[in-house]
SESE-943186 format. One line per 8 residues: number of its first residue (from 1); their letters; for each residue x, y, z of C-alpha. Coordinates in nm, 3 decimals, decimal comma, always signed. Layout:
REM SESE-943186
NUM> A> X Y Z | ...
//
This chain:
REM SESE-943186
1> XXXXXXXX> -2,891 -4,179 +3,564 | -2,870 -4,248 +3,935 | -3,108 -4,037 +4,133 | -3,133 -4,125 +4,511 | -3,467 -3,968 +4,698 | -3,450 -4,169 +5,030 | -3,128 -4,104 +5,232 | -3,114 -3,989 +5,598
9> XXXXXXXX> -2,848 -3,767 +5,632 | -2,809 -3,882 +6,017 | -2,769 -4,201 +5,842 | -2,482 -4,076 +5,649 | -2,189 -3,964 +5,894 | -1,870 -4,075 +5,837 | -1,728 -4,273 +6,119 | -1,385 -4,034 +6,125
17> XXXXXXXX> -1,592 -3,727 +6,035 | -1,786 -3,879 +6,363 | -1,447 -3,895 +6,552 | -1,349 -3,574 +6,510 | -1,663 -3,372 +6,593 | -1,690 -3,543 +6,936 | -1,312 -3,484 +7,006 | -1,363 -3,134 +6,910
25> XXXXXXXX> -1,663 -3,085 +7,157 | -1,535 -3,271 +7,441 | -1,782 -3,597 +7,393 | -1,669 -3,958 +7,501 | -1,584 -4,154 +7,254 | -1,768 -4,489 +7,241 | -1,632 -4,814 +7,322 | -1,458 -4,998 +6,988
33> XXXXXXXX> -1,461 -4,668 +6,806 | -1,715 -4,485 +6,562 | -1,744 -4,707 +6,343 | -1,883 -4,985 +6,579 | -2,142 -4,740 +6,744 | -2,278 -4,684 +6,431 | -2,277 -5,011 +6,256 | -2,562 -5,218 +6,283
41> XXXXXXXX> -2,412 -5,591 +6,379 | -2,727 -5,736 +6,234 | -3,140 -5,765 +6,180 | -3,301 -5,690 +6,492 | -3,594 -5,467 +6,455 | -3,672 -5,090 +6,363 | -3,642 -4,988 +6,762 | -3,316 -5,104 +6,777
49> XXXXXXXX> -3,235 -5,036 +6,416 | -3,312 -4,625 +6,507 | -3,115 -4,665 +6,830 | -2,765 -4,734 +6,591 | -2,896 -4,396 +6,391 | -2,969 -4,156 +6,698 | -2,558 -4,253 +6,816 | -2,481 -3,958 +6,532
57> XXXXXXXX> -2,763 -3,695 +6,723 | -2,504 -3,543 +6,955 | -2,256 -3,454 +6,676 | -2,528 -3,242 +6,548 | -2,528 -2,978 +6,799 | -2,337 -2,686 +6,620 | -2,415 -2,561 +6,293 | -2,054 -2,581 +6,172
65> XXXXXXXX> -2,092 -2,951 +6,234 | -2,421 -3,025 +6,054 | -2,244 -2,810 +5,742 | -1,955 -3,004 +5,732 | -2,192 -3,354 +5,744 | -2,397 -3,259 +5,477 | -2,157 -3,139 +5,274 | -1,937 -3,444 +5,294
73> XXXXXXXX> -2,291 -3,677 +5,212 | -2,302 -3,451 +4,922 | -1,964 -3,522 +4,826 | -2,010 -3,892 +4,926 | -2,293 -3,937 +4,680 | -2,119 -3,777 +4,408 | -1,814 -3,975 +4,443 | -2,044 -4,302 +4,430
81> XXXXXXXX> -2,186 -4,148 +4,109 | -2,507 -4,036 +4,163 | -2,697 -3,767 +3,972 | -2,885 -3,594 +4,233 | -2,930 -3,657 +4,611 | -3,219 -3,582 +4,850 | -3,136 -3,608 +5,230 | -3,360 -3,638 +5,493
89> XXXXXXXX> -3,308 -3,444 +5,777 | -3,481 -3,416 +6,147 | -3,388 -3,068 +6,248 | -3,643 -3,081 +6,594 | -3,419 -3,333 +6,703 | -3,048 -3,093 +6,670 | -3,184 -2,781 +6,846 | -3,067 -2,648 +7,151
97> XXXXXXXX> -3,102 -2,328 +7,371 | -2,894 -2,148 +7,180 | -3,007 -2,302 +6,792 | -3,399 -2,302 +6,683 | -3,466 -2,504 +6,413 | -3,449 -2,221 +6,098 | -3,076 -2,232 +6,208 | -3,033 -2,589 +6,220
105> XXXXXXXX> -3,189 -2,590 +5,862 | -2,994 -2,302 +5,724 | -2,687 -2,523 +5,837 | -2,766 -2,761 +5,650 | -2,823 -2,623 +5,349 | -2,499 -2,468 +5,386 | -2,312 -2,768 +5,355 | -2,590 -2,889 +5,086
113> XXXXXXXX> -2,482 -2,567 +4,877 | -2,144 -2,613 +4,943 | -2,135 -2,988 +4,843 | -2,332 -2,919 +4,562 | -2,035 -2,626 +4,443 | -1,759 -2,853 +4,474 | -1,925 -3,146 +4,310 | -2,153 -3,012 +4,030
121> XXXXXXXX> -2,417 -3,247 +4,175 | -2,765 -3,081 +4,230 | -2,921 -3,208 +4,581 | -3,200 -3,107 +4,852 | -3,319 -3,122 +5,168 | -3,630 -3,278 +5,275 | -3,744 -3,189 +5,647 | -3,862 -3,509 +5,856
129> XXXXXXXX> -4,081 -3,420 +6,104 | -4,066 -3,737 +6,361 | -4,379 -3,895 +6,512 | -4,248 -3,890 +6,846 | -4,239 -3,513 +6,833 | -4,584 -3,433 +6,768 | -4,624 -3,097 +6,987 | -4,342 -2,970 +6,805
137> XXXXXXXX> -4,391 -3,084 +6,441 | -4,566 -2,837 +6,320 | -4,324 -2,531 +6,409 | -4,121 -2,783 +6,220 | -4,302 -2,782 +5,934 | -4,293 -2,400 +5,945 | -3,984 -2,363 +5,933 | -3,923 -2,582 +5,654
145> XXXXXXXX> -4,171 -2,387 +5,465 | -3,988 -2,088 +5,509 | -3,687 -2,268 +5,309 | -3,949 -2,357 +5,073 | -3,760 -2,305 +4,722 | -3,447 -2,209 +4,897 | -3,291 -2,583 +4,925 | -3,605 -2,719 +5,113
153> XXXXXXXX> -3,804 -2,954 +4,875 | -3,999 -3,204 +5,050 | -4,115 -3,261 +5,359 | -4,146 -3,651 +5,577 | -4,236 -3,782 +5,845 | -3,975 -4,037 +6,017 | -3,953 -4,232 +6,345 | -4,041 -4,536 +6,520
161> XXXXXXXX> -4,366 -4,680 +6,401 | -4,425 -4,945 +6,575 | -4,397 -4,697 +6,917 | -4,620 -4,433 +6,772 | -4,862 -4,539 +6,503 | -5,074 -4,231 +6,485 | -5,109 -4,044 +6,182 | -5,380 -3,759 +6,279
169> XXXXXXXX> -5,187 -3,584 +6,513 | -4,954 -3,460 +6,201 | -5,165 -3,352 +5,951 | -5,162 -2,978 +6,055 | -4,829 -3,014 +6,005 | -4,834 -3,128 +5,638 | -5,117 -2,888 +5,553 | -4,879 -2,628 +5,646
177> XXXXXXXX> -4,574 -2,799 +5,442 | -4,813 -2,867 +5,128 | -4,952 -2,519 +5,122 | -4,592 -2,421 +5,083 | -4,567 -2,648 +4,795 | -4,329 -2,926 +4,933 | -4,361 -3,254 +4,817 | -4,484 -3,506 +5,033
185> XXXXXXXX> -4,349 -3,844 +5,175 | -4,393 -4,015 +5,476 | -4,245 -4,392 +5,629 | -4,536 -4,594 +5,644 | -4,627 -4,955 +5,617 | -4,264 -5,038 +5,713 | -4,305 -5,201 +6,090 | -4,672 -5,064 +6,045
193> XXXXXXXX> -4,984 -5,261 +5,852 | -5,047 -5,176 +5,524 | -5,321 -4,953 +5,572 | -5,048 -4,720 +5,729 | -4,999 -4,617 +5,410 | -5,316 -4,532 +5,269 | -5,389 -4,319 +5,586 | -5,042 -4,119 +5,505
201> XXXXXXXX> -5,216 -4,049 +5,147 | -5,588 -3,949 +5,254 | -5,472 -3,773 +5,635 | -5,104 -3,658 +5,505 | -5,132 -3,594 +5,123 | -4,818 -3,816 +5,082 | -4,721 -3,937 +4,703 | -4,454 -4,114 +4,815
209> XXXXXXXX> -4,411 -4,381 +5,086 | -4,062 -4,467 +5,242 | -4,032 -4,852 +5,272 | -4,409 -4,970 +5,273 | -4,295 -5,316 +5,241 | -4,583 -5,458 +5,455 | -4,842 -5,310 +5,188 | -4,822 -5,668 +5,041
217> XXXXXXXX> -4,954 -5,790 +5,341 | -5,303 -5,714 +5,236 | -5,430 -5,716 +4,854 | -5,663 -5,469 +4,885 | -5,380 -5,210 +4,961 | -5,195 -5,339 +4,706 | -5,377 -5,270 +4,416 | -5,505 -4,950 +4,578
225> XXXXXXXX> -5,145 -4,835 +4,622 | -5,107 -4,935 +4,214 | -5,430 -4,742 +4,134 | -5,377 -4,432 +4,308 | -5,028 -4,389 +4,147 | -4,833 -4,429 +4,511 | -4,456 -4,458 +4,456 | -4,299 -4,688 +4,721
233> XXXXXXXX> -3,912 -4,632 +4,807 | -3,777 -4,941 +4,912 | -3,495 -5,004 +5,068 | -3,426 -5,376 +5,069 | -3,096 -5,373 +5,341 | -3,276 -5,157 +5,559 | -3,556 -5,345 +5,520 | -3,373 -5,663 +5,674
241> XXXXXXXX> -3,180 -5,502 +5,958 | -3,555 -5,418 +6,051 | -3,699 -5,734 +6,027 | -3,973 -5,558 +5,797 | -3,815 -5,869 +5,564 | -3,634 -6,220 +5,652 | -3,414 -6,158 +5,371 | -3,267 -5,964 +5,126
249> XXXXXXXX> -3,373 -6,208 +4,843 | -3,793 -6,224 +4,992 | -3,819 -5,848 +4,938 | -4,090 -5,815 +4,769 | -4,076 -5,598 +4,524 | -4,114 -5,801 +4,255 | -4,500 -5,867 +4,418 | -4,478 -5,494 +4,421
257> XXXXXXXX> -4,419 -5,454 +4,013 | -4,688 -5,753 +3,944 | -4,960 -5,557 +4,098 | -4,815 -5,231 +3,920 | -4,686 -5,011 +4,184 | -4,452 -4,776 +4,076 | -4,105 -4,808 +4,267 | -3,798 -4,640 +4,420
265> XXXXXXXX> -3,462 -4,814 +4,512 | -3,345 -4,626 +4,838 | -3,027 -4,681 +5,073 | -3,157 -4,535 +5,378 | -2,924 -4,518 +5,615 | -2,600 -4,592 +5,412 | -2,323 -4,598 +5,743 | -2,565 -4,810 +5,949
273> XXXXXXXX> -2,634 -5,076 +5,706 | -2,248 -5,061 +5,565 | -2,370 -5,026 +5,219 | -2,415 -4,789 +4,963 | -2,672 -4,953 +4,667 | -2,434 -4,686 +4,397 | -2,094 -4,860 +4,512 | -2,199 -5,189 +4,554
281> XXXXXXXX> -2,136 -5,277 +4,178 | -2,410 -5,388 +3,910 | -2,718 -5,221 +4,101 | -3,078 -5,217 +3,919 | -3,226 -5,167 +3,617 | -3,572 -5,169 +3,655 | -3,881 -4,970 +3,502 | -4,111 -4,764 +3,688
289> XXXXXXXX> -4,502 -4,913 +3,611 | -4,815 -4,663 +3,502 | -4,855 -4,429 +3,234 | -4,777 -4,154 +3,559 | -4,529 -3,961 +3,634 | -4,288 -4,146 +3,933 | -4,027 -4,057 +4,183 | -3,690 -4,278 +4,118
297> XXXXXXXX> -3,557 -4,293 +4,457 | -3,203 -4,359 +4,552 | -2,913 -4,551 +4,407 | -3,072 -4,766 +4,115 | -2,939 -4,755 +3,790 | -3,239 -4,612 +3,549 | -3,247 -4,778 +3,223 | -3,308 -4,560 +2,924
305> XXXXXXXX> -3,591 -4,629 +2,665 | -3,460 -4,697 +2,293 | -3,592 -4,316 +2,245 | -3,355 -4,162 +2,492 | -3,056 -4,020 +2,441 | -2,682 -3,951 +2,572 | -2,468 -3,780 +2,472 | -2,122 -3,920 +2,530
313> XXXXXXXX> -1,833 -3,797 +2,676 | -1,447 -3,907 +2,660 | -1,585 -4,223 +2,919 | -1,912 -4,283 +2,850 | -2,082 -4,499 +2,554 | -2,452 -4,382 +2,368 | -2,723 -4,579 +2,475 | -2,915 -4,813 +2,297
321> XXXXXXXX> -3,181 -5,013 +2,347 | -3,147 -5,124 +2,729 | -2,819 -5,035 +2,797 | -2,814 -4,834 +3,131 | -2,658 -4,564 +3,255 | -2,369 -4,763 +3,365 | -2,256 -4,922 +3,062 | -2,387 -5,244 +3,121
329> XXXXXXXX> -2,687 -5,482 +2,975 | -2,915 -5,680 +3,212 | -2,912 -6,043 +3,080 | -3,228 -6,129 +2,940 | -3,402 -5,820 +3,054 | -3,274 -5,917 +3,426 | -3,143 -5,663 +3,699 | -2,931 -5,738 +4,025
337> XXXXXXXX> -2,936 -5,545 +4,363 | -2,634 -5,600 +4,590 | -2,740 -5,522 +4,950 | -2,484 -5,485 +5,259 | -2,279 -5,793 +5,103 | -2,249 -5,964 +4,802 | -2,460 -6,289 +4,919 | -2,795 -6,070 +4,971
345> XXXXXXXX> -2,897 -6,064 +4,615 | -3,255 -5,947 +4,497 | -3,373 -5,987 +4,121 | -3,624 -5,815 +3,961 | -3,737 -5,911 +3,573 | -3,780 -5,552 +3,413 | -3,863 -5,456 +3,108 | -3,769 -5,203 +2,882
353> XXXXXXXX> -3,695 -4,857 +3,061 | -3,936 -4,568 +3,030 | -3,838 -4,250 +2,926 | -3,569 -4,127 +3,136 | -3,811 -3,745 +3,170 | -4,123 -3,915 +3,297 | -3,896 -4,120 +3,559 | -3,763 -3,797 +3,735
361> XXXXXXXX> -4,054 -3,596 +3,669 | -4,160 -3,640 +4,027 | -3,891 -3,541 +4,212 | -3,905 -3,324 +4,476 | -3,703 -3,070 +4,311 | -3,708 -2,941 +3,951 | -3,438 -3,162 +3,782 | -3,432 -2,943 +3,461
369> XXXXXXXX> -3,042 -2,838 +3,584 | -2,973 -3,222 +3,596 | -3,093 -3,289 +3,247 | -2,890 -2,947 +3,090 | -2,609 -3,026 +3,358 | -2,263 -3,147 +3,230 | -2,114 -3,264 +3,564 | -1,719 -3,336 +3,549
377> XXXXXXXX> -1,571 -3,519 +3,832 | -1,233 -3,635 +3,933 | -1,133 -3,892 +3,629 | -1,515 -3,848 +3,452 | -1,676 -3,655 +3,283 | -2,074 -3,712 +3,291 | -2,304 -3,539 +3,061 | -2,659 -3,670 +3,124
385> XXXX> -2,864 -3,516 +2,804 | -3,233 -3,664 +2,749 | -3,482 -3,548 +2,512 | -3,756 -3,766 +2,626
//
């Protein structure tokens, strides 16, 4: 089962989808073409990294616009075979005069709803508030909670941490998204120290932590981070085109899985990077650690426990033992991540798979429709059943 939790929909604009919005609203187009504005050339750091992402902001401007994106990441992540998609979305940052943010939201969860009714795959919205908009974030995070249960299910807090490090200055903001009964996550410990993400827990109420990768930096963290239950989403690409990482193959998640932290697998911001973890071929098998419940984030390939069961359809094979979702068994208990291109390669020893319920039991959303589901797409027919 393929569930990604960390995607930025900004992060996910087609480069001719890109072309034709700023034709049809009169915008320049950029020297060399979409495509080149929006691709990252290579690792720099997470300033310059978010500079490549905000190219997409002025495509954003009309609600027909943000429908149509998020309905074609919708269709993008089905097509790439995911189960279920959560995209982050900074709606503060896509109003105008004329659009407050409730309509920028409703927008897109249009095009969630309608990507979701031409697919048959189940996805949500999670609201990023952004630390550079701190006067404004909690309006945000009232409007959000006013979607509550209506395609909003989580709500994050995104932006440039190295420029603005605070964390107090948002927690009326979360207090206002957890009392509507979002989930919480919040990018922290990615160009910040590790304690960054500790603070997001106690001051934010955040379960989940995007990136986090400098939490090895300091052992303490660590094995609080394991004891407290934190899931971290990592997203090794990203990681490196932030220099949060020298390479794809140093992530260090398997430090991460030593000290028992539960983790995520995330693709962040899929047209930046030029990679999609789903399409890139034999992803990840990997178990989540703890006796807790834990949020599988983004394109990894789940595997099942021997107690879990599939039923099969006319292309699909039971599962047994720790044959994933995919059809394929790790060598000698082994997984492989492609990144951006085949030479960035990251292994991680796992062992047997946990229960494929107790692995998406901490989604944002209720994934009860995922398990029941039987999703048919072009040429496949997936039927995800699980009784664990």
């Amino acid at each position: 089962m393929l569930i990604n939790l960390h995607s930025h929909l900004e992060g996910r604009v087609r480069p001719s989808t890109a072309a034709e919005l700023s034709r049809d609203a009169g915008l320049p187009q950029p020297p060399g073409g979409w495509e080149r504005a929006i691709r990252l050339d290579g690792p720099a750091d997470l300033t310059s990294y978010l500079t490549k992402v905000a190219a997409t902001y002025p495509l954003f401007r009309a609600p027909d616009a943000i429908a149509r994106i998020a309905r074609e990441a919708v269709e993008d992540g089905a097509a790439a075979g995911l189960d279920y998609l959560e995209l982050r979305f900074g709606p503060a940052t896509h109003t105008t005069t004329e659009r407050g943010l409730e309509e920028v939201i409703a927008a897109a969860i249009e095009g969630i709803t309608a990507g979701t009714a031409s697919t048959g795959m189940p996805a949500g919205l999670v609201v990023a508030a952004l630390r550079h908009h701190a006067e404004t974030n909690e309006a945000v995070a009232r409007a959000a909670a006013r979607w509550a249960g209506r395609g909003v299910v989580g709500f994050d807090l995104a932006g440039d941490e190295l420029l603005y490090p605070g964390l107090s200055v948002h927690a009326n903001a979360f207090a206002i998204a957890r009392a509507a009964g979002l989930g919480i996550t919040c990018h922290a410990a990615e160009a910040g120290p590790a304690s960054a993400a500790r603070e997001a827990v106690q001051l934010l109420g955040a379960t989940r932590i995007g990136h986090g990768a400098h939490l090895v930096d300091d052992p303490d963290e660590l094995r609080w981070a394991a004891d407290a239950g934190v899931v971290v989403e990592i997203c090794p690409t990203s990681n490196w085109y932030t220099g949060a990482i020298a390479n794809v193959r140093d992530h260090p998640a398997n430090t991460f899985r030593d000290a028992g932290v539960r983790l995520a697998l995330g693709d962040d911001n899929p047209m930046q990077t030029g990679t999609g973890l789903a399409r890139s071929g034999p992803s990840w098998s990997t178990s989540w650690a703890g006796a807790g419940p834990s949020w599988p984030c983004s394109t990894g390939t789940v595997s099942r426990s021997p107690s879990s069961t599939r039923r099969p359809g006319p292309s699909s094979a039971p599962s047994s033992g720790e044959r994933t979702t995919r059809g394929r068994r790790p060598r000698s208990r082994q997984g492989m991540l492609r990144g951006a291109t085949t030479e960035h390669q990251l292994h991680v020893v796992v062992t047997p798979g946990e229960p494929t319920r107790r692995l998406i039991n901490s989604t944002f959303s209720t994934l009860d429709g995922v398990i029941k589901r039987t999703r048919c797409g072009p040429g496949r027919d997936h039927r995800p059943r699980f009784t664990s």
